[in-house]
C-alpha beads as a LAMMPS data file, in Angstrom:
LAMMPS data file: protein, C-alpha beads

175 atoms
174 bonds

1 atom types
1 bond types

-500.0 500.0 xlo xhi
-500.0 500.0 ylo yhi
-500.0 500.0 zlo zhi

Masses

1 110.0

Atoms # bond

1 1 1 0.000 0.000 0.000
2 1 1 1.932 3.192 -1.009
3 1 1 1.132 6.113 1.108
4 1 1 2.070 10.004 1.019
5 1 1 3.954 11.484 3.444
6 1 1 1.932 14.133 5.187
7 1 1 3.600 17.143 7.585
8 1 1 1.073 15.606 10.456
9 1 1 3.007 12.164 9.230
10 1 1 6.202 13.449 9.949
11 1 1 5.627 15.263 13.419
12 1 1 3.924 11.367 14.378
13 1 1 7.523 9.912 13.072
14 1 1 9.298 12.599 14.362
15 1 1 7.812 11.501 18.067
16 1 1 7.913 8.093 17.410
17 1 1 11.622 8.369 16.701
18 1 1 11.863 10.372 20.188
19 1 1 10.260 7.912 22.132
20 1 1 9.193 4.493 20.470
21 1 1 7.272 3.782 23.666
22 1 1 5.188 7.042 23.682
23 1 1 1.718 6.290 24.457
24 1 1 -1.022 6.748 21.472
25 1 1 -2.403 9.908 23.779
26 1 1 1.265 11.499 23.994
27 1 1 1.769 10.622 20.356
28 1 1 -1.276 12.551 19.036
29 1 1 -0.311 15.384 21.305
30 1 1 3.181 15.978 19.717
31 1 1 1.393 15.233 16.219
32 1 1 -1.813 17.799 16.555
33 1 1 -4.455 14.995 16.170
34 1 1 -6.786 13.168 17.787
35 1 1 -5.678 9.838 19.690
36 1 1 -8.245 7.969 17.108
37 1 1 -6.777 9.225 14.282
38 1 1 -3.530 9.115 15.355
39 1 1 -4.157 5.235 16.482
40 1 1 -5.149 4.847 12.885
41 1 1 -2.350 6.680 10.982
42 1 1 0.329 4.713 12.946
43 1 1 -1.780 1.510 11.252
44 1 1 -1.194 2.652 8.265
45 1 1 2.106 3.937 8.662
46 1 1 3.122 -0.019 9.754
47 1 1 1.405 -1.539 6.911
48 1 1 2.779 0.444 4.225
49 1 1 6.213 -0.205 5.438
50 1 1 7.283 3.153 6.400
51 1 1 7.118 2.173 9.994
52 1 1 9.402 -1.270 9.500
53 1 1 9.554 -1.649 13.431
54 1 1 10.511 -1.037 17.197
55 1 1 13.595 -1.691 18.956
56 1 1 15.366 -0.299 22.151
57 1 1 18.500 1.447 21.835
58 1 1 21.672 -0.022 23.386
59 1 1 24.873 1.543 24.584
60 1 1 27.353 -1.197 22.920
61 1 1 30.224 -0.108 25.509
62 1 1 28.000 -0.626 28.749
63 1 1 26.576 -3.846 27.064
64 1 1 30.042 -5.506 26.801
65 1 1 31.345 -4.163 23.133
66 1 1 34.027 -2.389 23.413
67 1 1 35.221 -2.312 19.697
68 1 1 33.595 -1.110 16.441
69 1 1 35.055 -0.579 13.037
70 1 1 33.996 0.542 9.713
71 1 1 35.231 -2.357 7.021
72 1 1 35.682 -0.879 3.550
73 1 1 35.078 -4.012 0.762
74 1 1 36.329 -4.125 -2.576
75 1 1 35.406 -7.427 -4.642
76 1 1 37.433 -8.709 -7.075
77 1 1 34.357 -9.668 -9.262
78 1 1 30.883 -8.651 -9.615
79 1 1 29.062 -11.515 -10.881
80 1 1 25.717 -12.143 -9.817
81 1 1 27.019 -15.329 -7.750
82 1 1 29.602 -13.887 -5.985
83 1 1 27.719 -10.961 -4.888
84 1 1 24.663 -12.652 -3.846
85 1 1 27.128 -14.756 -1.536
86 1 1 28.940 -11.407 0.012
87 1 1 25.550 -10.093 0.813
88 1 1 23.960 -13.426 2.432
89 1 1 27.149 -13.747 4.081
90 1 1 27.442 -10.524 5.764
91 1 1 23.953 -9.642 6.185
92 1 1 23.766 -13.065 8.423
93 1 1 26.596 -12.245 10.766
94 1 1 25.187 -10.609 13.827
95 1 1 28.802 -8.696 14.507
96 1 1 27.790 -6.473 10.912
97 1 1 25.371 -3.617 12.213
98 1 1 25.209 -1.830 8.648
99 1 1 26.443 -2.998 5.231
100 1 1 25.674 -0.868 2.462
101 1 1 26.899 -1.221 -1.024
102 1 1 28.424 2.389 -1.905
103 1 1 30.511 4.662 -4.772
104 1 1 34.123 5.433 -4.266
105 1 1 37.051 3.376 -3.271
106 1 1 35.742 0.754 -1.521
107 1 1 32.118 -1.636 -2.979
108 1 1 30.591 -1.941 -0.142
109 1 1 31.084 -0.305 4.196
110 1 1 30.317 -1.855 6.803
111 1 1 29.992 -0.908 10.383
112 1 1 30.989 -3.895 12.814
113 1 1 31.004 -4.472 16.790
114 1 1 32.864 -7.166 18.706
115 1 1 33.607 -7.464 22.132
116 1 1 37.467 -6.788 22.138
117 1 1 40.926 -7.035 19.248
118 1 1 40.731 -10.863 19.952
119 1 1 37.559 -11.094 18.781
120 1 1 37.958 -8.606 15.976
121 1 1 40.965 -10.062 14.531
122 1 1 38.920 -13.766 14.733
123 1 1 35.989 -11.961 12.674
124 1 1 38.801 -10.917 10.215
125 1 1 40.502 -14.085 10.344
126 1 1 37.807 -16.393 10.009
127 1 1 34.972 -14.614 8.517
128 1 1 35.974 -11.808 5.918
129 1 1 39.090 -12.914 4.542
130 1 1 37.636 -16.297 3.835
131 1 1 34.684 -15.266 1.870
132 1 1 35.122 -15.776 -1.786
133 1 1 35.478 -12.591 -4.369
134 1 1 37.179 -10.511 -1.646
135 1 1 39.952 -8.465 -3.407
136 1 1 40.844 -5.676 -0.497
137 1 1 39.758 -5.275 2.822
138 1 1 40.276 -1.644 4.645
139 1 1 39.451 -1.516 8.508
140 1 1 38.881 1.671 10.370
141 1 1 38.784 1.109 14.202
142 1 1 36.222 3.398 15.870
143 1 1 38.076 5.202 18.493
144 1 1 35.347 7.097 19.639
145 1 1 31.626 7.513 18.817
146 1 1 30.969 11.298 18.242
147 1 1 27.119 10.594 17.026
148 1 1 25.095 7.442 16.849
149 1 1 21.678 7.627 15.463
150 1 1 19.011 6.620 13.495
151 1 1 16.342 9.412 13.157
152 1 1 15.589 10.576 10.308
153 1 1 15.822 14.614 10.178
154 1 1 11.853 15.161 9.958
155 1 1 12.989 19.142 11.287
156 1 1 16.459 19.802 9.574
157 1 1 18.330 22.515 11.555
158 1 1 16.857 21.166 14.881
159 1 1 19.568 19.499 17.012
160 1 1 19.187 15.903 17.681
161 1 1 18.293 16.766 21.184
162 1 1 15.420 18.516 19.985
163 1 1 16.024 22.115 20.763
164 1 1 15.717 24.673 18.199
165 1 1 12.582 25.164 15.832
166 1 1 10.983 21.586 16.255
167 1 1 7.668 20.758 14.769
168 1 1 4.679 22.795 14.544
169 1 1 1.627 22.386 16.906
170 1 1 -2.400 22.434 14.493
171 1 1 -3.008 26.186 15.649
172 1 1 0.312 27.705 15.975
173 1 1 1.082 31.052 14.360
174 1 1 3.346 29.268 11.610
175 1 1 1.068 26.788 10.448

Bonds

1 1 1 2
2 1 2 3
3 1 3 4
4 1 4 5
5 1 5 6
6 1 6 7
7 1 7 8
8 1 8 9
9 1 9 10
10 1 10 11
11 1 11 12
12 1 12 13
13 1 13 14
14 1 14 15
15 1 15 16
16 1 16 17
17 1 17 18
18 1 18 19
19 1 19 20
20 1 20 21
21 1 21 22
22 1 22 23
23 1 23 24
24 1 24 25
25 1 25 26
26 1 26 27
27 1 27 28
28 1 28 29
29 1 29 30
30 1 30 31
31 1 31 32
32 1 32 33
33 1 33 34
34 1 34 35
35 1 35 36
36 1 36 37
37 1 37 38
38 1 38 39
39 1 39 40
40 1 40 41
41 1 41 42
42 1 42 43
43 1 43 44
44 1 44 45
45 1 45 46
46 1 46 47
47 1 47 48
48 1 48 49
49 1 49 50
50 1 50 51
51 1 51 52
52 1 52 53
53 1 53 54
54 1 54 55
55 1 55 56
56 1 56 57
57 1 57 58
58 1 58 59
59 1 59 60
60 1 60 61
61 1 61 62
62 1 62 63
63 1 63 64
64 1 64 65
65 1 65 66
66 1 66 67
67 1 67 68
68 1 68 69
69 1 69 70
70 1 70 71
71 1 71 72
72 1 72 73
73 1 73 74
74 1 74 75
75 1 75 76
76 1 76 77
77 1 77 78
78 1 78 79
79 1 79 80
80 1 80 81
81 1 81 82
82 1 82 83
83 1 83 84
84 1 84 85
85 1 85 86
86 1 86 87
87 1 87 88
88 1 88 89
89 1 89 90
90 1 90 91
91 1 91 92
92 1 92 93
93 1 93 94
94 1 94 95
95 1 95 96
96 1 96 97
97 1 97 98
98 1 98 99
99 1 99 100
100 1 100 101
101 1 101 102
102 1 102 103
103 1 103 104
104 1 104 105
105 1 105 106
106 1 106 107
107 1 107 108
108 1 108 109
109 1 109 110
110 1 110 111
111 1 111 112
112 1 112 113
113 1 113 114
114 1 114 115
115 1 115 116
116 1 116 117
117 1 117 118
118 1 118 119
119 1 119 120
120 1 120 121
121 1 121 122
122 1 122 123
123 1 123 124
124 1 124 125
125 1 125 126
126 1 126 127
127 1 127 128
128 1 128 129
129 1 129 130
130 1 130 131
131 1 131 132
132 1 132 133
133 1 133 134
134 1 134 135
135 1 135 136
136 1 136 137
137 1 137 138
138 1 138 139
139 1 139 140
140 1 140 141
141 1 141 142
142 1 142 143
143 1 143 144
144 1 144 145
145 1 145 146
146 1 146 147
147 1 147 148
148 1 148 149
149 1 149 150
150 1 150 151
151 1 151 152
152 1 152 153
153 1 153 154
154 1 154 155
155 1 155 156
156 1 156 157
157 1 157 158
158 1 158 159
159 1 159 160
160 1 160 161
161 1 161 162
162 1 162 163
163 1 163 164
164 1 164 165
165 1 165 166
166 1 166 167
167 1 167 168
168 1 168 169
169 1 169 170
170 1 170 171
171 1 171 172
172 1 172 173
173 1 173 174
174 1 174 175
């Protein structure tokens, strides 16, 4: 079901992304709209796929990860096979957060968490260097996570925080 992104749409995914455990009343407060309506445009926002789920947010270092690294892939071929493989592959391993096949240098990024270097170099070791295809492998170690997020900028300019112009209320002078 393909659906249009509305301005009511995006201060409802703007709040969702704030708090995925908002209540349906506190939803349709930040949103302007009823809690009926706002019960029902969630529905529709799951079934059409633009809502794809709900998850809690975890700090990796306090939950026993204390390394991450972006992995830069080249392949040596590009055949169908091989890249069907690379993707099953990687998108199976639970240590690969994000893979995403990109321009530039490098086919395909992705951002990895282990535990410790043991573990990282045994991901290497035993993982990535023995997939097939794999011409060059480039590893950035995370030193230090300056932002980590995953909302989408509904409000550009606002900080992440929230401050600065967020969305508008149904009845504000702006609207």
């Amino acid at each position: 079901m393909a659906i249009t992104i509305e301005k009511r749409d995006e201060r409802l995914l703007a709040a969702l992304q704030k708090d995925g455990r908002a209540t349906n009343q506190q939803l349709a407060e930040e949103a302007g709209m009823s809690t009926s309506a706002c019960w029902r445009r969630v529905q529709a926002l799951e079934e059409s796929g633009v809502i794809v789920g709900y998850s809690a947010l975890v700090n990796r270092e306090k939950a026993g990860f204390a390394m991450a690294a972006i992995l830069h892939v080249s392949l040596e071929r590009h055949d169908t096979k091989y890249v069907e493989e690379f993707v099953a592959r990687v998108t199976a391993r639970a240590e690969v957060l994000e893979c995403f096949a990109t321009t530039g240098d490098a086919d395909y990024h992705l951002r990895v968490v282990v535990r410790d270097m043991k573990a990282y170099n045994a991901f290497l070791d035993d993982f990535i260097f023995r997939l097939p295809g794999i011409r060059h492998v480039r590893s950035n170690v995370i030193l230090k996570e300056i932002k980590s997020g995953m909302a989408l900028p509904f409000s550009p300019g606002t900080t992440s925080a929230g401050h600065g112009p967020g969305p508008r209320r149904k009845g504000s002078a702006a609207s």
